[in-house]
N, C-alpha and C positions, 0 to 999 in steps of 0.2 A: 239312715242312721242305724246301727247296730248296738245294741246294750248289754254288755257281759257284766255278770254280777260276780262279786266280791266271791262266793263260796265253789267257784272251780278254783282260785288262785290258793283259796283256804286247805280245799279237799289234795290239791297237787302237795300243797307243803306236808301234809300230816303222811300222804304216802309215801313221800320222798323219804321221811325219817323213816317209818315201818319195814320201806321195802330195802332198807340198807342195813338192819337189825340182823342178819344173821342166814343171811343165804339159801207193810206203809203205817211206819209207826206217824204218831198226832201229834210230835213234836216234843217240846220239853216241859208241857204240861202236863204228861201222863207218864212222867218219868219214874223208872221203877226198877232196884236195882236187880240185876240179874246174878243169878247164884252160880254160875258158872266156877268153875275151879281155878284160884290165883295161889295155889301153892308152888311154892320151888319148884324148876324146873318145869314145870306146864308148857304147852307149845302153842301157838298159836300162828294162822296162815294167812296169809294176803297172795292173793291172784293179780295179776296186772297183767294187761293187753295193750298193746302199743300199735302204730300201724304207720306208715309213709306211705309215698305214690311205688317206693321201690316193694313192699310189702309187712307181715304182721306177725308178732310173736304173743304170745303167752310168755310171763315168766311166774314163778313161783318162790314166795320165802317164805321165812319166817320170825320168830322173835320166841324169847324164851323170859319167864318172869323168876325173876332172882329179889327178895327180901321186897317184893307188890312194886317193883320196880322195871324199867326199861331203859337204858343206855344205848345213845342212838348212834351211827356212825359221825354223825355229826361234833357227838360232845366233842367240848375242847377242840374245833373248829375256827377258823376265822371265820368271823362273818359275811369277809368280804362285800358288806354293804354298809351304809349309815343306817343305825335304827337310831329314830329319834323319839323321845316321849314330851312329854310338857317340861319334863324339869332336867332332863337328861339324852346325855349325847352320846352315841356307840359307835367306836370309829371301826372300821374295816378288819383293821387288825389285831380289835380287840373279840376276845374267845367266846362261843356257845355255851351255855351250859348242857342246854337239849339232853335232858333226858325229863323221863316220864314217870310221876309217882300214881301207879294204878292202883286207887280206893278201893275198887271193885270193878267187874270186868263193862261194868256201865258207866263209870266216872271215873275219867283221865285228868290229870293235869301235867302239861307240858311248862317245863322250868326253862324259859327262853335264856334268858340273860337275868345275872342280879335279880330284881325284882320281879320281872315281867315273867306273868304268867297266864297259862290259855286252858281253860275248864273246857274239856268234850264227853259229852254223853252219847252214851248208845244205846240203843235198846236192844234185847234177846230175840232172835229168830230162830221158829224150829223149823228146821229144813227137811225134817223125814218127809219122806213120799213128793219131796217136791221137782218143780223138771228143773236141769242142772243145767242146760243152756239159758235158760230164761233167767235164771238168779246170777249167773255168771257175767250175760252180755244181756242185760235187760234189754226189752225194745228194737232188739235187731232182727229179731224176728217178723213184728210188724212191718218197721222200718225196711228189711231188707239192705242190700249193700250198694253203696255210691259210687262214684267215679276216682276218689280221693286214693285208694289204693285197690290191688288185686285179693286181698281178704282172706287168701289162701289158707291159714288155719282157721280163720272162723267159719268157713267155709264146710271144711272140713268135718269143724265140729256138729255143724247144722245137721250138715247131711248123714253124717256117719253115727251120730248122739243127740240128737236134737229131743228124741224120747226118751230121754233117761232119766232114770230119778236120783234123789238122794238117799241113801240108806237110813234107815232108825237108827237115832242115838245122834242125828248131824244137826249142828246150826253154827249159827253168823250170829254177826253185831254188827248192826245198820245206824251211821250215824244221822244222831235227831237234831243236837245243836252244839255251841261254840260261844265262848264266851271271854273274852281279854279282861284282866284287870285291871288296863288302865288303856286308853288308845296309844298308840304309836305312828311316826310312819317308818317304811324302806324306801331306800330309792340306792342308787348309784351313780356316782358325779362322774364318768366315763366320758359320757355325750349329755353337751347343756343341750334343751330348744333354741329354736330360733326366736321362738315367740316372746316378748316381756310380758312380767307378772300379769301388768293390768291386761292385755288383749287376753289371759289365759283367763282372766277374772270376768270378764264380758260375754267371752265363747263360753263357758260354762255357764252363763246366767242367762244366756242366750236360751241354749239347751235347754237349762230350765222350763224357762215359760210356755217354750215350744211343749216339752211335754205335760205339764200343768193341764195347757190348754186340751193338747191331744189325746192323751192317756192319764188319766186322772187319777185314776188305779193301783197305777205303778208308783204314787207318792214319792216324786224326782223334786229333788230340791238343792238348792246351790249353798253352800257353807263355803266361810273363807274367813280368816284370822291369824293368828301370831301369838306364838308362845311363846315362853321366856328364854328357850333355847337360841330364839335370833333365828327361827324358821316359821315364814308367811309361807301359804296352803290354802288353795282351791280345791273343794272337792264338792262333784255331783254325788247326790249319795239318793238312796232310796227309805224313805219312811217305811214302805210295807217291808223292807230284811233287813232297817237297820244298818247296811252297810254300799259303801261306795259301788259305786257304778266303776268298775277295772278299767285302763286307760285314760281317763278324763281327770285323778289324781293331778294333779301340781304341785309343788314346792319352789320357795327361792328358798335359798341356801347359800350363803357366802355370796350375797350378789348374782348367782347365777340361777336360771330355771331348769327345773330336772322334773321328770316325770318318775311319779312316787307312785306307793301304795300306801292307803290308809286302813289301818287294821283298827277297828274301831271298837270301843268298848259297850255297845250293843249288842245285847244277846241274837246269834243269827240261828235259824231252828229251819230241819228240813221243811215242816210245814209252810212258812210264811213262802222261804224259795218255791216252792211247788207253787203258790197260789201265784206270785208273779212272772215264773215263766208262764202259767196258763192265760194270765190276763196281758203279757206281754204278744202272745201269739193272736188271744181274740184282738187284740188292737191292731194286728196286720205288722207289726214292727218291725219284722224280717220279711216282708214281702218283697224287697229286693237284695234280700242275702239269703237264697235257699241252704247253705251252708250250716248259719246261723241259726233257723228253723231247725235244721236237723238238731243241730248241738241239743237248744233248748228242749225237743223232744227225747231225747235220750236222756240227758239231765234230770225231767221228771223221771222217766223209767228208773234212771238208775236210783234216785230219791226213794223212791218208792217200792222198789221191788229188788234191791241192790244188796249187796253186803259188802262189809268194810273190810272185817276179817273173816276166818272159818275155823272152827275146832277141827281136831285131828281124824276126826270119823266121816268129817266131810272134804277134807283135803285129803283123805287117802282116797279117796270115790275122784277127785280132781286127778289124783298122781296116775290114775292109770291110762289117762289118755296120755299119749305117747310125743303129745306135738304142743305140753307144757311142761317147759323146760325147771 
């Protein structure tokens, strides 16, 4: 069995909006706003690394802050999925709000649709004097590289930068947690399952107890019900982050069964993920997905020693390697 948690599906959306903008902190207990500059025009960077079995790039944007605001490529998008909440139905081809009202460069809120809205907090990293590979591709260093692709820039960057620091004056914002205000699911009616409701309601309660019994830790539990919208929902979810266990999601919906995602209105905080990939690895749970292990190991790294975004004194120290585009 493999268990992917809710906050890589979380972390993929928030980049997805960032990186279309314009071309070990302790969780959210210790949250503390940072003073960072959110005047007009301010700049701000996201690095992203991609990789296939064909090979791997670096790319580079940015996003620029107009009246503590953010306008994403997405506003005014179709949805092209169902989001559903308890009282409310969003069909396909009704539009994104998606953009972001930034408090402060620690406190985001993302205006999904109408009402729904997603609170993320970051905390301040200073990055002078620190090594610029390790904060970039946390954990690859230890890890080293796999069979998955030929690595060819980080490769690069290892050998040819692996020592290099960040300049005075540089830092990041490391995300600590995430919060919805109300839950919802996604899904897409494209492809129904094969399965009916109940066999999806049994293999999840299955699941369950299997892990109850075997990893106790990982506080895996089966939830399933029906809201007003006329959508029944099975979902495995995890008590220690608060949020679904990714894949295992179900909905019926118009009669048919669809594999959803449930974006839940529990607060999800780097720390709690860190403590469950760790207890998900002592438990052995990927000892037949070395793949899996890796992900998870990197995952802390990146939790932990990662950054979201970069100020402009640390992304021009980034611009000059040659092989981020």
């Amino acid at each position: 069995m493999t268990l992917k948690n809710k906050h890589l599906l979380l972390l993929s959306l928030i980049a997805l909006l960032l990186s279309a903008c314009g071309g070990g902190g302790d969780g959210a207990g210790s949250f503390k706003p940072a003073t960072e500059d959110t005047a007009n025009g301010t700049k701000y960077y996201r690095i992203q690394y991609y990789f296939d079995d064909k090979g791997d790039a670096f790319t580079a944007s940015h996003f620029e802050l107009q009246n503590r605001k953010i306008v994403t490529a997405d506003s005014r998008q179709p949805l092209n999925q169902y989001i559903v909440t308890q009282q409310a139905v969003y069909e396909p081809s009704q539009r994104y709000q998606a953009d972001i009202d930034v408090h402060s460069m620690s406190h985001w809120t993302l205006n999904l649709i109408a009402n729904l809205k997603t609170d993320w907090k970051f905390e301040q990293v200073a990055l002078s004097g620190k090594n610029v590979f390790d904060t970039v591709m946390p954990g690859y260093r230890d890890l080293r590289f796999d069979t998955q692709s030929p690595y060819a820039n980080a490769r690069i960057f290892l050998a040819s930068h692996g020592a290099e620091k960040f300049p005075q004056g540089s830092t990041c914002y490391r995300l600590i947690s995430t919060k919805n205000n109300q839950p919802y699911f996604s899904f897409q009616t494209d492809r129904a399952e094969s399965q009916t409701f109940a066999q999806v309601q049994a293999q999840n309660q299955s699941t369950a107890n299997f892990a109850q019994k075997n990893w106790p830790k990982l506080g895996l539990e089966h939830a399933t019900g029906q809201w007003a919208t006329h959508l029944d929902w099975s979902v495995l979810f995890s008590t220690a982050t608060g949020q679904e266990i990714s894949g295992l999601s179900k909905v019926q919906f118009n009669d048919q069964v669809y594999a959803a995602n449930l974006n839940s209105a529990n607060e999800w905080t780097a720390k709690n993920q860190i403590q469950f990939e760790k207890d998900s690895i002592a438990y052995d749970v990927y000892q037949d997905h070395p793949e899996q292990l890796r992900t998870s190991q990197l995952t802390i790294a990146s939790l932990e020693r990662g950054c979201f975004i970069y100020n402009k004194v640390a992304a021009d120290k980034l611009a000059t390697f040659n092989f981020i585009r």
